[in-house]
C-alpha positions as CSV (number, residue, x, y, z in Angstrom):
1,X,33.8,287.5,-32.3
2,X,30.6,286.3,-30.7
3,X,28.3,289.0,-29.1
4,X,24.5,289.1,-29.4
5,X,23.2,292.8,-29.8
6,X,19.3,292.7,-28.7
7,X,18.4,296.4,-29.4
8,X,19.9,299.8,-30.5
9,X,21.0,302.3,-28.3
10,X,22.9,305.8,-28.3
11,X,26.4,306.2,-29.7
12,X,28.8,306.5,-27.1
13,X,32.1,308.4,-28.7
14,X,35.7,306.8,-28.3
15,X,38.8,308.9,-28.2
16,X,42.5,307.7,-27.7
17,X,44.3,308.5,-24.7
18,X,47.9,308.4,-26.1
19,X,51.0,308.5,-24.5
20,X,53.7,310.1,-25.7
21,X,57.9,310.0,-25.6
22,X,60.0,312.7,-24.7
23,X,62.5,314.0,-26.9
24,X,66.2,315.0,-26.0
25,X,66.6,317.8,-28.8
26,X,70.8,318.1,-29.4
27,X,71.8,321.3,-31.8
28,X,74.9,320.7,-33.7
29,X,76.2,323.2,-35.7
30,X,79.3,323.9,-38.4
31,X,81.8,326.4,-37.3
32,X,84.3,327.8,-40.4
33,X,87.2,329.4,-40.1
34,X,89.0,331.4,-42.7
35,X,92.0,333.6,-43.0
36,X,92.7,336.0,-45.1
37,X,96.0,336.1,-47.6
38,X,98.8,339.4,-46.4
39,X,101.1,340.6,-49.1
40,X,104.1,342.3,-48.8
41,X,104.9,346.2,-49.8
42,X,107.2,346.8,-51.9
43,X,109.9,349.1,-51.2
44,X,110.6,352.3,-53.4
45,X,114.9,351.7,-55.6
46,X,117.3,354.3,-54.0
47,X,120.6,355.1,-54.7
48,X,124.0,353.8,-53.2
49,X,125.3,357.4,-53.0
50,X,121.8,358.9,-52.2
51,X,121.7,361.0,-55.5
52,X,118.3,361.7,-57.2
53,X,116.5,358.3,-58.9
54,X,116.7,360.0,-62.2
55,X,120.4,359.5,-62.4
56,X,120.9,357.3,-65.3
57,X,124.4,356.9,-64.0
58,X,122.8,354.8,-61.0
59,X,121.5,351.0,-61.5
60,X,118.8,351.1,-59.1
61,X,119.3,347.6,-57.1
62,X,116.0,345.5,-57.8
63,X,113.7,344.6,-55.0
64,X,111.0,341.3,-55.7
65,X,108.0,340.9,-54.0
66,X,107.9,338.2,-51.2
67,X,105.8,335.3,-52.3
68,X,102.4,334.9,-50.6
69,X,101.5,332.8,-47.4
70,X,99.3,329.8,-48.7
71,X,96.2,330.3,-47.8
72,X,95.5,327.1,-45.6
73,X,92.6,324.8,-46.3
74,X,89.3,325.3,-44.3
75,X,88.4,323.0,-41.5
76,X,84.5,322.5,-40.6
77,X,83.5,321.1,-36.9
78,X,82.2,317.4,-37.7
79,X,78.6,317.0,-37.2
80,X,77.7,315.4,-34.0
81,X,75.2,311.9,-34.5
82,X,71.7,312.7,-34.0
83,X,70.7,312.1,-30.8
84,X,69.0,308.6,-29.8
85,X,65.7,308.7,-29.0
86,X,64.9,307.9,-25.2
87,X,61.9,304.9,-25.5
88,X,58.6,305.8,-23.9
89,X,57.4,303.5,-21.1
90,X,54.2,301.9,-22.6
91,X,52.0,302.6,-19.4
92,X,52.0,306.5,-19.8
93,X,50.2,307.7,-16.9
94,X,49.8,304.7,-14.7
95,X,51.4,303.2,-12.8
96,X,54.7,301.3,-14.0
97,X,55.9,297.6,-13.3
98,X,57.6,296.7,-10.4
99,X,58.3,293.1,-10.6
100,X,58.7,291.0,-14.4
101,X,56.3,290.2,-16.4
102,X,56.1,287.1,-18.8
103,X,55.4,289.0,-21.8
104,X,55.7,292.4,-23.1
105,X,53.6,295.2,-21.7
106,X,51.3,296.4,-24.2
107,X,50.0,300.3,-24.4
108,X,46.4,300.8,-22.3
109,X,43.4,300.4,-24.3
110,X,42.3,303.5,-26.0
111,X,39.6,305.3,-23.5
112,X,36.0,305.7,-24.4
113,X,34.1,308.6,-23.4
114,X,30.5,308.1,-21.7
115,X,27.8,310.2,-22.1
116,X,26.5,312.5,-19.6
117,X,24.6,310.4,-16.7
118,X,25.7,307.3,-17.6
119,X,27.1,304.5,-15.1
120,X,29.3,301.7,-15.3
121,X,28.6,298.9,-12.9
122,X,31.7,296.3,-12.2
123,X,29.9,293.7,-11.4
124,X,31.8,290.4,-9.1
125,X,31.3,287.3,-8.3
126,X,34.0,286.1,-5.5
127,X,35.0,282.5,-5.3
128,X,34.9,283.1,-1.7
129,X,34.0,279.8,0.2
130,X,31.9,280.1,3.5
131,X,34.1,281.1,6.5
132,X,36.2,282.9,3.8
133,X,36.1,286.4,4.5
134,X,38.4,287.2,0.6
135,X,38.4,285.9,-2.6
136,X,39.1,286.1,-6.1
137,X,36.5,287.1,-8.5
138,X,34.8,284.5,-10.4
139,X,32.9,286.6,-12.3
140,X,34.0,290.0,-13.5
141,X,31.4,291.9,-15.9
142,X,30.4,295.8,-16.7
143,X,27.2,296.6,-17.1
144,X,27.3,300.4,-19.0
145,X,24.0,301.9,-17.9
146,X,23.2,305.1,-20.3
147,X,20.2,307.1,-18.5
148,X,19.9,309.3,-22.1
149,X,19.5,305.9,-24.9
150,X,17.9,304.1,-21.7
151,X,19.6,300.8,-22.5
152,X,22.2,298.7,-20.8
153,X,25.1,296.9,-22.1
154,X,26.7,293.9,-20.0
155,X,30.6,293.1,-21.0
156,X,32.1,290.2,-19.5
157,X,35.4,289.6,-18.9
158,X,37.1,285.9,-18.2
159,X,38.7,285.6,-15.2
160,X,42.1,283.6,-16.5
161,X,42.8,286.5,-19.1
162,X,46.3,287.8,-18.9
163,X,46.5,291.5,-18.7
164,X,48.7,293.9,-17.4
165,X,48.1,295.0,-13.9
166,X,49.0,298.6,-13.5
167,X,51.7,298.7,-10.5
168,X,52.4,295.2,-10.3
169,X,52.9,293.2,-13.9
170,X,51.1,291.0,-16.6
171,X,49.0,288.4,-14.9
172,X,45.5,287.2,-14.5
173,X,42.5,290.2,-14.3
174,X,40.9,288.2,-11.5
175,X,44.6,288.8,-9.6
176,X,44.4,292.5,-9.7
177,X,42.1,293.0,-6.5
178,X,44.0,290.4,-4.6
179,X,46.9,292.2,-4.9
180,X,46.1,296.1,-4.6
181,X,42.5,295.9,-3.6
182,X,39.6,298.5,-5.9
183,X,41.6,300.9,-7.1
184,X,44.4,298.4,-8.9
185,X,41.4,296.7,-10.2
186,X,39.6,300.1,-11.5
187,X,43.1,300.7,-13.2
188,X,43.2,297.6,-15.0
189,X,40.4,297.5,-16.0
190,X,40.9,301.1,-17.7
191,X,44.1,300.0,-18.8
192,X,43.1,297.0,-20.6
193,X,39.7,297.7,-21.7
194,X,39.1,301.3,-21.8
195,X,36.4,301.9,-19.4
196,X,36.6,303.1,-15.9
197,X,34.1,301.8,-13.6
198,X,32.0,304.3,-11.4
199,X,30.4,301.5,-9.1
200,X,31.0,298.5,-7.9
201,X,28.6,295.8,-6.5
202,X,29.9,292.1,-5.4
203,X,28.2,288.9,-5.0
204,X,29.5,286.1,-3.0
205,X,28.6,282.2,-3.3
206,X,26.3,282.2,-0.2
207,X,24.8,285.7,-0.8
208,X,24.1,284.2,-4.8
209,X,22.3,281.5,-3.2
210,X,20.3,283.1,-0.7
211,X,19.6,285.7,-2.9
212,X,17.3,283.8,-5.5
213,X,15.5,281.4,-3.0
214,X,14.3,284.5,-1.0
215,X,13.2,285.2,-4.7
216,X,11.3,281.8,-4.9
217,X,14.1,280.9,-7.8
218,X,14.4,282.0,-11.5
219,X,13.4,281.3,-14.7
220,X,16.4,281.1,-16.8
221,X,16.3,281.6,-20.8
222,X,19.2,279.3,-22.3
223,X,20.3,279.8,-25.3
224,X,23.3,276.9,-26.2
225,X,23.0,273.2,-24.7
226,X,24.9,272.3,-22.0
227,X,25.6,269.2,-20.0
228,X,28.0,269.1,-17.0
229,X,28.3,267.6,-13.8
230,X,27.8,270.0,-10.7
231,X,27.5,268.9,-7.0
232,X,27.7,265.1,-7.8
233,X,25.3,265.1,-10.5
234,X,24.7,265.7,-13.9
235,X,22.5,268.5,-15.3
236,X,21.4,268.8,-18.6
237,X,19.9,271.8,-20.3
238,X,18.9,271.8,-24.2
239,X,17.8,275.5,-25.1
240,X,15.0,276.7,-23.2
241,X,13.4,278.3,-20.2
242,X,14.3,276.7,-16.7
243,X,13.0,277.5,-12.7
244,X,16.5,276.9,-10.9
245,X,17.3,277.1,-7.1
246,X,20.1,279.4,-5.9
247,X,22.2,276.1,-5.9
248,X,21.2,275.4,-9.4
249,X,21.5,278.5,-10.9
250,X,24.9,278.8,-9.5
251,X,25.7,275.1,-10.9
252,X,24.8,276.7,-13.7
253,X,27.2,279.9,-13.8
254,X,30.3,278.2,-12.6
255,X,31.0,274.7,-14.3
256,X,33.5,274.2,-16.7
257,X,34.3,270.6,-17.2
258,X,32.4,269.9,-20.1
259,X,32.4,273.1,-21.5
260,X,34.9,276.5,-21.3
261,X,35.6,279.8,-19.5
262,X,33.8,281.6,-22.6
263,X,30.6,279.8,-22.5
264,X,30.4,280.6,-18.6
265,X,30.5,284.2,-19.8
266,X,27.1,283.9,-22.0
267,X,25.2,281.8,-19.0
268,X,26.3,284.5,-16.1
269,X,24.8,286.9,-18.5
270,X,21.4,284.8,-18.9
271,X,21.3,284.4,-14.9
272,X,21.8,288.0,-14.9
273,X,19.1,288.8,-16.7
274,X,16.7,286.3,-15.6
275,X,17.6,287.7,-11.7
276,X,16.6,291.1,-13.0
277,X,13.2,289.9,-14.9
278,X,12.2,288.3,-11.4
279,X,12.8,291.4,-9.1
280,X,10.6,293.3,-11.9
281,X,8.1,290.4,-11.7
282,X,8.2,290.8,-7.8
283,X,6.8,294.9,-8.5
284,X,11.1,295.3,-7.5
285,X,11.2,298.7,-9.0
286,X,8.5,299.7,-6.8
287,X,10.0,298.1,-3.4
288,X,13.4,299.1,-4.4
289,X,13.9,300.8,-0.6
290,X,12.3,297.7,1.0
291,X,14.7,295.2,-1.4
292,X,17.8,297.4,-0.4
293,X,17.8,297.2,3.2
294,X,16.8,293.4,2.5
295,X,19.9,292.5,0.6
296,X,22.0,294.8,1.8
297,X,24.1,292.1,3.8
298,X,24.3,289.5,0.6
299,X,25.9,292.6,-2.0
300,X,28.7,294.6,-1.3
301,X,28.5,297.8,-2.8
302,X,29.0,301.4,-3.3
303,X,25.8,302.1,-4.6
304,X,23.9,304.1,-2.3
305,X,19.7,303.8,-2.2
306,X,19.7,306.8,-4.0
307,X,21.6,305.9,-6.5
308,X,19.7,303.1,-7.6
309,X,16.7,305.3,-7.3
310,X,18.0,307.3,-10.0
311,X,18.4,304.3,-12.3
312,X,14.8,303.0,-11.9
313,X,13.7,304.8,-15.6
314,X,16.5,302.8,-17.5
315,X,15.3,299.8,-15.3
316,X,11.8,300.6,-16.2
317,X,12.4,300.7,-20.2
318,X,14.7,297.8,-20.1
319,X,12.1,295.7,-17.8
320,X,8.9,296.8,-20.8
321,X,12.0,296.2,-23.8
322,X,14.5,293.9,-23.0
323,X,16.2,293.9,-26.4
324,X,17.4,297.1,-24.9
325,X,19.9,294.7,-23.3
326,X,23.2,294.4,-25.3
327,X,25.4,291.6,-24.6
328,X,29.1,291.4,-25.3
329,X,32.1,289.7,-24.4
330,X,35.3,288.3,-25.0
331,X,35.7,284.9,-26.7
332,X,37.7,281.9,-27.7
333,X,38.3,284.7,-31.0
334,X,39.5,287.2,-28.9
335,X,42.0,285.4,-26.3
336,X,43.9,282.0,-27.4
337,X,45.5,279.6,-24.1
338,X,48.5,280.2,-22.8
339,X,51.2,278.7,-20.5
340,X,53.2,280.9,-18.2
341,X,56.7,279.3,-18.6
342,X,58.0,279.8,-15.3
343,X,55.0,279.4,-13.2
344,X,53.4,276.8,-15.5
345,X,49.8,278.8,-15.1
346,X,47.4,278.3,-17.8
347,X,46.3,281.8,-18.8
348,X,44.1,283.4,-21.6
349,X,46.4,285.3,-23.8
350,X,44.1,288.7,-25.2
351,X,43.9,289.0,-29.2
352,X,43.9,293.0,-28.0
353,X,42.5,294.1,-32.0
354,X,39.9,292.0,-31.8
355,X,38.7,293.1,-28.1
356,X,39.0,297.1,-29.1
357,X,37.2,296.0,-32.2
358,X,34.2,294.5,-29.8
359,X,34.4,297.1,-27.4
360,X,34.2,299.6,-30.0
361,X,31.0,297.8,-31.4
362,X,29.9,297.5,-27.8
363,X,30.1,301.3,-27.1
364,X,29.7,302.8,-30.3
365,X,25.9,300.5,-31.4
């Protein structure tokens, strides 16, 4: 598991949400039936010439006593098999499948409570081209903002990772919104993960761009060498601290070639942060009203101004600490490639152990 923790925060608790089966409770029981043994009387001598018994001139004619009725054996009612336990469907409460799935459908994730005041932030990236009104997200990544540790912790999530999608089946998390719009995607990403988001704020390619050159550009902190070719030419980056263009930085965030779907998780987190560190730089914070109705046509959200308002403390101790930043997510330790058989897609198949074992680090630190 690879995750860099760059502070301590609060302890979030975890508790299971468990689904259970329902039982079909059958009562057999043993009936036994008995009868009792009747014996005969027996019938007092008397006389052929009906003189008195004690005439010893009179052979009183003997009388035996019937035999007794066997006594028959006792029969019990055979005990009925026990009953055969109905299987539980492993969704519980959501929704259920309603077309195949490549592989079995696991249980959802176990659920993690949040403490009081805190936020989680889905944050997207859509691959939607200009002149493309839809997408599918690109980037998919929480960021857990806890108003009571004042810290934030960023969780990304590759796109190709192969996940149930509550109402539909198992296929790619990056699929979900396509096909049942927010709330399919909120449910997977409780299912799978655990965490239900309480806000949602999208980016697309043009907005990404635009957004850091009316910035001026930003300085990016790299932490792993890279060298790949984006937009006919290659870029290098050994670690280090680099000004990038809108263009640039998204080079940056979506190449693959040379590298993996894991390592574009770790650089969308450093452009992350590096787009944060230059709104603070730009006194953002302060002109949070005038950078809201500025941007406000680059983001889709459902933040409201006042509710980043009330997020401007945590925003405020991260900018002054930013090893109050956590960052997590899933790697080539957590997910192994996978080939759909019938559609021939090349998928991320989850290790689901070792993702509750980061999320549990994640939300417990």
């Amino acid at each position: 598991m690879t995750h860099s923790t760059l502070g301590s925060g609060s302890r979030l608790r975890a508790h299971r949400r468990r689904t259970h089966p329902w039982w079909a409770l059958v009562a057999a029981s043993l009936l036994a039936a008995g009868i009792a043994c009747n014996t005969g009387s027996l019938p007092l001598p008397v006389r052929p010439n009906g003189g008195a018994a004690g005439n010893p001139g009179i052979t009183p004619t003997p009388f035996y006593p019937l035999a007794p009725s066997p006594t028959p054996e006792m029969t019990t009612t055979p005990e009925l098999p026990p009953p055969t336990a109905t299987p539980a469907n492993p969704w519980g409460a959501f929704a259920g499948p309603i077309e195949a799935s490549a592989i079995e459908i696991p249980p959802p994730m176990p659920l993690f409570d949040l403490p009081p005041g805190a936020e989680v932030i889905l944050l997207l990236g859509s691959d939607a081209r200009p002149g493309e009104t839809f997408g599918r997200n690109d980037t998919i990544m929480l960021a857990v903002v806890d108003r009571e540790a004042g810290d934030v912790t960023l969780i990304s999530v590759p796109r190709d990772l192969y996940v149930y999608i509550p109402g539909w089946r198992v296929d790619r998390v990056n699929t979900a919104e396509v096909r049942g719009g927010l709330p399919m995607l909120y449910d997977t990403i409780e299912y799978n993960f655990g965490i239900r988001p309480t806000h949602v704020a999208r980016g697309s390619f043009t907005g990404f761009t635009q957004g850091i050159d009316t910035l001026g550009g930003i300085d990016v902190q790299i932490g792993k060498y890279m060298s790949d070719e984006c937009g006919g030419v290659y870029r290098t980056y050994p670690p280090g601290t680099y000004r990038m263009s809108g263009f640039e930085a998204l080079c940056y965030v979506r190449v693959r070639k040379a590298t993996s779907d894991f390592d574009r998780l770790r650089r969308q987190q450093e452009v992350l942060i590096a787009l944060f560190q230059r709104l603070v730089s730009l006194n953002g914070l302060t002109r949070l009203p005038e950078l809201y109705a500025q941007y406000a046509s680059l983001v889709q959200t459902d933040l409201t101004l006042n509710d980043l308002l009330g997020l401007i403390p945590v925003g405020t101790t991260v900018a002054s600490d930013p090893s109050r930043i956590h960052r997590f997510s899933i790697d080539s330790s957590m997910a192994t490639g996978w080939r759909v058989p019938v559609s021939g897609a090349s998928v991320l198949l989850p290790n689901r152990d070792a993702i509750q074992a980061m999320l549990e680090t994640a939300m417990l630190k």
